[in-house]
C-alpha positions in Angstrom: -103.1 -10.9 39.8 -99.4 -10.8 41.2 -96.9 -11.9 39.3 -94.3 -15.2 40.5 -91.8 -12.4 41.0 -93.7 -10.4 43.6 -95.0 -13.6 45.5 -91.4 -14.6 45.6 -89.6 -11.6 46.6 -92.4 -9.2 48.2 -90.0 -6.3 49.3 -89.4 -5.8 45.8 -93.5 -4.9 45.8 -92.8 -3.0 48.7 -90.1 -1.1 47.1 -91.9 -0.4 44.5 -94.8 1.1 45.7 -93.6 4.1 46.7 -92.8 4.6 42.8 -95.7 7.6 41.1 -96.8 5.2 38.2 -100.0 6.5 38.2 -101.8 8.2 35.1 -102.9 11.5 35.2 -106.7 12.3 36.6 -108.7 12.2 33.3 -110.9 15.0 32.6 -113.1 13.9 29.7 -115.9 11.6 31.1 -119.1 11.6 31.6 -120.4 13.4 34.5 -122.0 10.6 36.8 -125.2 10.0 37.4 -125.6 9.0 41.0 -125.0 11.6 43.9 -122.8 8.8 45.8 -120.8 8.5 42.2 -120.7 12.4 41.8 -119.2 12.7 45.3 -116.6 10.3 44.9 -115.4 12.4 42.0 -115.5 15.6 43.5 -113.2 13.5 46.4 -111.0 11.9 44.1 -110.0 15.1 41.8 -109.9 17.6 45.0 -107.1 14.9 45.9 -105.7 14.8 42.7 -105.6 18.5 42.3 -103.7 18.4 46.2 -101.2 16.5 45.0 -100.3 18.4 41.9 -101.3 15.2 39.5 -104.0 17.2 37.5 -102.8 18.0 34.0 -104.1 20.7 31.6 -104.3 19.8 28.0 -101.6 22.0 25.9 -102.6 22.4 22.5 -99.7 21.7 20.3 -98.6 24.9 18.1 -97.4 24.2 14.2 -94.1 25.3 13.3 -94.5 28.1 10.8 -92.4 25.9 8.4 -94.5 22.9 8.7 -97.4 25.2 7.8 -94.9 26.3 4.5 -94.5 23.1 3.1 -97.8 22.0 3.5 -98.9 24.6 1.7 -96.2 24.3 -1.0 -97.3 20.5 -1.4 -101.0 21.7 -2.4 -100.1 24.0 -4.6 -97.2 21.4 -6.3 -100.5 19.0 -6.1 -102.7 21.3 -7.9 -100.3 22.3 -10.9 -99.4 19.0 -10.7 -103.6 18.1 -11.3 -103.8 20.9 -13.7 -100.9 19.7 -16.1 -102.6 16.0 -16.2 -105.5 17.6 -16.9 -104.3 19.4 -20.0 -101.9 16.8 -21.4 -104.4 14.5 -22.4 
């Protein structure tokens, strides 16, 4: 559906399409199950990796002092446990 804008002013569609809004080529489905499907994967992600659009997953390191506290806040939570434990 276009919106009243773009029907109104269509060089501003025009203009527009040049722009890369496009979301990265997603790696994680399910392999198809027709050849016809399977081959328009294979073209659509030997284009995608042409145009530089393909995106690696980077797995996010912890801070060492994220890891710290974390571990300070179990150990608080288990003396913490502990000393409810005994007061009663």
């Amino acid at each position: 559906m276009i919106a009243a804008n773009y029907r109104k002013n269509p060089q501003a569609m025009a203009l527009q399409l040049v722009l890369d809004f496009g979301r990265a080529l997603v790696w994680a489905t399910r392999r198809p199950t027709t050849a016809a499907a399977r081959t328009v994967r294979a073209l659509r992600g030997a284009t995608f990796k042409a145009a530089g659009r393909i995106q690696w997953p980077v797995k996010a390191i912890t801070p060492d002092w994220w890891k710290e506290a974390q571990r300070a806040a179990r150990e608080l939570a288990a003396e913490v446990r502990a000393a409810t434990l005994l007061c009663c």
